[in-house]
C-alpha positions as CSV (number, residue, x, y, z in Angstrom):
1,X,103.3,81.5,118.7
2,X,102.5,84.3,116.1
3,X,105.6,85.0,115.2
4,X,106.1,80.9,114.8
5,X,102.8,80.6,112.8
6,X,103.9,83.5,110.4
7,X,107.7,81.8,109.5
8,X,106.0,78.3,109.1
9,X,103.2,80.3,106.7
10,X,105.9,81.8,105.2
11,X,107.8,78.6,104.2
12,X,105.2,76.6,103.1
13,X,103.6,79.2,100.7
14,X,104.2,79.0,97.1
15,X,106.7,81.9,97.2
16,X,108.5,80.4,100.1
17,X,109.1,77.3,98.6
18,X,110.4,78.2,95.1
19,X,112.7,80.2,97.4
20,X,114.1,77.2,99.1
21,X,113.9,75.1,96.3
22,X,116.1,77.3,94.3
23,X,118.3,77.8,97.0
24,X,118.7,73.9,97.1
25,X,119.2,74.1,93.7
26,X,122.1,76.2,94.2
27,X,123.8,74.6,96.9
28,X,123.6,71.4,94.8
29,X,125.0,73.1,91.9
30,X,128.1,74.7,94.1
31,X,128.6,70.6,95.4
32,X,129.0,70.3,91.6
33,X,125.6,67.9,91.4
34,X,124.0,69.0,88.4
35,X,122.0,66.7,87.9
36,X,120.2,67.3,91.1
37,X,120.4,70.9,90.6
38,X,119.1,71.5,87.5
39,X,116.0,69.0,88.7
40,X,115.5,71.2,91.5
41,X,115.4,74.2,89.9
42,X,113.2,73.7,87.1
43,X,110.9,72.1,89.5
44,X,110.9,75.5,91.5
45,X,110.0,77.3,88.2
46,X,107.4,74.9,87.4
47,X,106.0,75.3,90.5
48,X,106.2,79.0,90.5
49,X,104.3,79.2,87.6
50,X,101.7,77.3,88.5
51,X,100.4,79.7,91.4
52,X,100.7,82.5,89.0
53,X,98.4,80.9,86.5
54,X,94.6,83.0,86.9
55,X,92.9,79.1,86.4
56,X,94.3,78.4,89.7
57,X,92.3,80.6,91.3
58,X,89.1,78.8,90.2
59,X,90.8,75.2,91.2
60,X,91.9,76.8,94.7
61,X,90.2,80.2,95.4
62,X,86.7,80.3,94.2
63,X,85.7,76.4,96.2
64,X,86.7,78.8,99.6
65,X,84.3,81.6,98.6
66,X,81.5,79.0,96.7
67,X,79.8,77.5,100.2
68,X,78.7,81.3,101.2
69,X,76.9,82.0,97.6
70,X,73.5,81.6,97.3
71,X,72.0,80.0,93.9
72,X,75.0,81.8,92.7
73,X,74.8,85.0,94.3
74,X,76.3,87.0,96.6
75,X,73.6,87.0,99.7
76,X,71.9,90.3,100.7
77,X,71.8,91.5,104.5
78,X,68.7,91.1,104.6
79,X,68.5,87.6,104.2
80,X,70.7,87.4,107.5
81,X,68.9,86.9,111.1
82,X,69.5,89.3,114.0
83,X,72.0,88.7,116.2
84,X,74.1,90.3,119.3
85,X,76.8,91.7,117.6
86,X,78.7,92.2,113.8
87,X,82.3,91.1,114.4
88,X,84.3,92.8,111.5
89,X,87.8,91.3,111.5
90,X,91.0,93.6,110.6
91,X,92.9,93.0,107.5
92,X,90.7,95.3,104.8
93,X,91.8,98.9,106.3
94,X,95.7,101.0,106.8
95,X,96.2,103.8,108.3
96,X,99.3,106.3,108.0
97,X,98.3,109.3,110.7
98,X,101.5,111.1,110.2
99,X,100.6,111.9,107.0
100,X,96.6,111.4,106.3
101,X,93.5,111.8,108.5
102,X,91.1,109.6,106.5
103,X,91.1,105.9,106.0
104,X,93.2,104.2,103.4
105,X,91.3,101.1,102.5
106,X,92.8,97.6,100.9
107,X,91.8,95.1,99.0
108,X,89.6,93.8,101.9
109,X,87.8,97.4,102.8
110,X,84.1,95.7,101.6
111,X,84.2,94.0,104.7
112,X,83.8,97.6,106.5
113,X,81.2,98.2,103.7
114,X,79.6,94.6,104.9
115,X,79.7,95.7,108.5
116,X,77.6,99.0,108.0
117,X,75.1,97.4,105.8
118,X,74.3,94.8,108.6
119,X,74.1,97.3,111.1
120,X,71.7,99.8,109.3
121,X,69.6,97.1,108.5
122,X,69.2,96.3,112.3
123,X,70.8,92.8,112.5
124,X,73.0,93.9,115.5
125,X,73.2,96.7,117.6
126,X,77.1,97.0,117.9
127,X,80.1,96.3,115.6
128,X,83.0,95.0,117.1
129,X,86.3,96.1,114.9
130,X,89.8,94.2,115.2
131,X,92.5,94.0,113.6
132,X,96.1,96.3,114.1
133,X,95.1,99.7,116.2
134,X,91.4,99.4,114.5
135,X,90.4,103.2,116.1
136,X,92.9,104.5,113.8
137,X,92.3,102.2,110.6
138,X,88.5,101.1,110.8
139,X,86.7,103.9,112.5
140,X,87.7,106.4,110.3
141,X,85.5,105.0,107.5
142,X,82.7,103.9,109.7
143,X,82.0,107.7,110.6
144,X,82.0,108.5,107.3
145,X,79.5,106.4,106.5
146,X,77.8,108.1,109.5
147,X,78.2,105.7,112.6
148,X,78.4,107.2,116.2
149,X,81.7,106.1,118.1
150,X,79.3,104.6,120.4
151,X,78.1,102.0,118.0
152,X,82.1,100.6,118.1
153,X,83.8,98.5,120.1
154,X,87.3,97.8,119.1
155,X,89.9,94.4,119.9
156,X,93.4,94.7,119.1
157,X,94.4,91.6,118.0
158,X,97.6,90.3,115.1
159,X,95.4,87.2,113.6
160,X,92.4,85.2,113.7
161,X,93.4,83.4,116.5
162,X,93.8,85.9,118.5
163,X,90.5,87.5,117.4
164,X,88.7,84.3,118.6
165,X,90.0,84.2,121.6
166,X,89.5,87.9,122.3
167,X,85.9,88.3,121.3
168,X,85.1,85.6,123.4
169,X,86.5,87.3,126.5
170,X,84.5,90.4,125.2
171,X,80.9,88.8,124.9
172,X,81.8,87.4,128.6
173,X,82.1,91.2,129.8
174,X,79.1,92.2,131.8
175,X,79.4,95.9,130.6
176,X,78.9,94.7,127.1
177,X,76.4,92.0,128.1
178,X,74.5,95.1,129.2
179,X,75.2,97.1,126.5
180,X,73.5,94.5,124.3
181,X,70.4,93.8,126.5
182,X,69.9,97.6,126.5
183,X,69.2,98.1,122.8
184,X,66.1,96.7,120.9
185,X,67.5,94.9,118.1
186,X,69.7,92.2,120.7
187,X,68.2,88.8,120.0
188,X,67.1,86.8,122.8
189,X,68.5,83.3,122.5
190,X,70.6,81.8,125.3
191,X,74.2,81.5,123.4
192,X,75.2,84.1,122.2
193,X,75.1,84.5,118.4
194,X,77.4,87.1,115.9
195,X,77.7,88.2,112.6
196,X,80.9,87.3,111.2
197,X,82.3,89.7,108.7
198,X,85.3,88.8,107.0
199,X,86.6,88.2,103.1
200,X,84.9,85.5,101.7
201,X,88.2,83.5,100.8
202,X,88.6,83.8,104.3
203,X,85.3,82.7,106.2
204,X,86.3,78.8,106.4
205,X,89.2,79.0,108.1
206,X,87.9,82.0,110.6
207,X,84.8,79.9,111.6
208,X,87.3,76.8,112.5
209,X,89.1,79.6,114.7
210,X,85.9,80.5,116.4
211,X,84.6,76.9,116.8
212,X,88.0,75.9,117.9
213,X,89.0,79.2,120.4
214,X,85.1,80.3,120.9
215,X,82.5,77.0,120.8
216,X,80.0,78.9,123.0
217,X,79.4,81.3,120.3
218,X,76.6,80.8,117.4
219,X,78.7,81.8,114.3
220,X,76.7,83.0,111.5
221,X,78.7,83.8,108.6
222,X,77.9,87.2,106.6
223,X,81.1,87.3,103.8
224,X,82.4,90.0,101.7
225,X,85.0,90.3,99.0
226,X,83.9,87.5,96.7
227,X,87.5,88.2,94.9
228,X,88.2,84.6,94.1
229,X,84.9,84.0,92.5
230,X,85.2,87.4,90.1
231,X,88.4,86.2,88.5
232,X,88.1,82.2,88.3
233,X,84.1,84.1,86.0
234,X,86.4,86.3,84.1
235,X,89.4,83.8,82.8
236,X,89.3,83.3,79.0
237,X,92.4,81.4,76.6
238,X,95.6,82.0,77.2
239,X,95.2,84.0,80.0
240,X,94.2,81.1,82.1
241,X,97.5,80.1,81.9
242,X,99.7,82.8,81.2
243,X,101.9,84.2,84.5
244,X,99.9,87.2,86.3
245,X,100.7,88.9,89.0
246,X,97.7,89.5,90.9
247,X,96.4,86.0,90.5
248,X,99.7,84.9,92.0
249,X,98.6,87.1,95.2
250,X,95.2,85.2,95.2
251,X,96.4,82.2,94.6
252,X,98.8,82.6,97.9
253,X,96.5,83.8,99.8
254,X,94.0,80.6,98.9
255,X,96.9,78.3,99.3
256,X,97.5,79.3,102.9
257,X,93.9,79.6,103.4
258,X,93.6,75.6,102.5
259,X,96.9,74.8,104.8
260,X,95.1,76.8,108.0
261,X,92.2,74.8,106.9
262,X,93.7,71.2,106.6
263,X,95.8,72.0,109.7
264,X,93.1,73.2,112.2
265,X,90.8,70.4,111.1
266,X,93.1,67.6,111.6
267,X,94.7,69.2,115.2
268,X,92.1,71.1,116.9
């Protein structure tokens, strides 16, 4: 099913289909329909360039982020309530061991910055990292911002789907239950309650997952990497409309963001 969900995000991105679109173009134009072809292909530019316009990111990418501001702003952890653990999904951190012991951080790496702010302000007494092999991508950072390994649990997991699924199975553990009743700042209600940490394009469609995969868990959402809303502030004539190549990345990842979101609400 990953493997499936990753073809099918694949195709109906905006890079995927200009792809197809010009290659229908070019079959048309080898069964000598012109016409057809050159329809097809200039629609596939057209449509290329509009997911590389930066104003698209403010008509796609900053509604995603907007829900999560408050009066505008970017909340602070200490507007957040305690709860029983700081989930910190994958996707901000690399990691190349054969060539460098310290962390390599992406685009997303405020979410580990996120993380470690909740945690030293006491709103959970554990942080849970996922993602691809997070003991060699994540936990390098958090001990240099000077967490114990024992403050860490890790999930291995490929998506968000599989994240839900997994830190369910996890807060079901007694050995973590215990873990979490042991230490001062656990919370006391009856379902259990996290901190999700994630990219703030990305928070929508991960609390569907977690209603959907995980319904006995309180999700409170605690978002970083307010990327979306930065550019669609900072776009100024003709830029707005001109091609750019990180807006196209934005744009993308908003587009599939919307088509996780459409789908899971309509078929969960």
């Amino acid at each position: 099913m990953y493997y499936i969900n990753k073809i099918i995000g694949f195709v109906v991105s905006p890079v995927g289909l200009s792809i197809i679109g010009g290659a229908c173009a070019l079959i048309c134009f080898r069964l000598k329909r012109q016409r057809v072809a050159k329809w097809l292909g200039w629609a596939s530019f057209a449509w290329l360039w509009l997911w590389m316009m930066p104003i698209m990111t403010w008509v796609v990418g900053a509604p995603l982020e907007r829900e999560f501001l408050v009066d505008g702003r970017v909340p602070t952890v200490e507007t957040f309530p305690a709860a029983d653990a700081i989930i910190l999904l994958g996707g901000g951190m690399g990691a190349d061991t054969n060539h460098n012991s310290y962390a390599e951080m992406a685009s997303g790496a405020d979410r580990v910055w996120q993380a470690v702010r909740l945690f030293k302000a006491g709103k959970a007494p554990v942080i849970v990292a996922t993602g691809f092999y997070p003991q060699d991508t994540t936990l390098p950072l958090l001990k240099d911002f000077g967490l114990a390994e024992d403050c860490v649990s890790f999930l291995e997991a490929r998506n968000t789907e599989e994240e839900a699924k997994g830190i369910k199975e996890l807060l079901e553990r007694v050995d973590f239950q215990r873990r979490v009743a042991e230490s001062q700042s656990a919370q006391s209600a009856s379902k259990p309650r996290i901190l999700l940490v994630t990219s703030a394009w990305h928070t929508k469609r991960a609390r569907l997952m977690f209603k959907k995969y995980a319904p006995e868990i309180e999700v409170l959402c605690a978002p970083a990497d307010f990327e979306q809303t930065m550019m669609a502030e900072n776009l100024f004539f003709p830029k707005e409309i001109l091609p750019d190549a990180n807006a196209f990345y934005f744009n993308s990842v908003a587009f599939r963001e919307w088509i996780g979101i459409v789908g899971y609400t309509l078929f969960r």
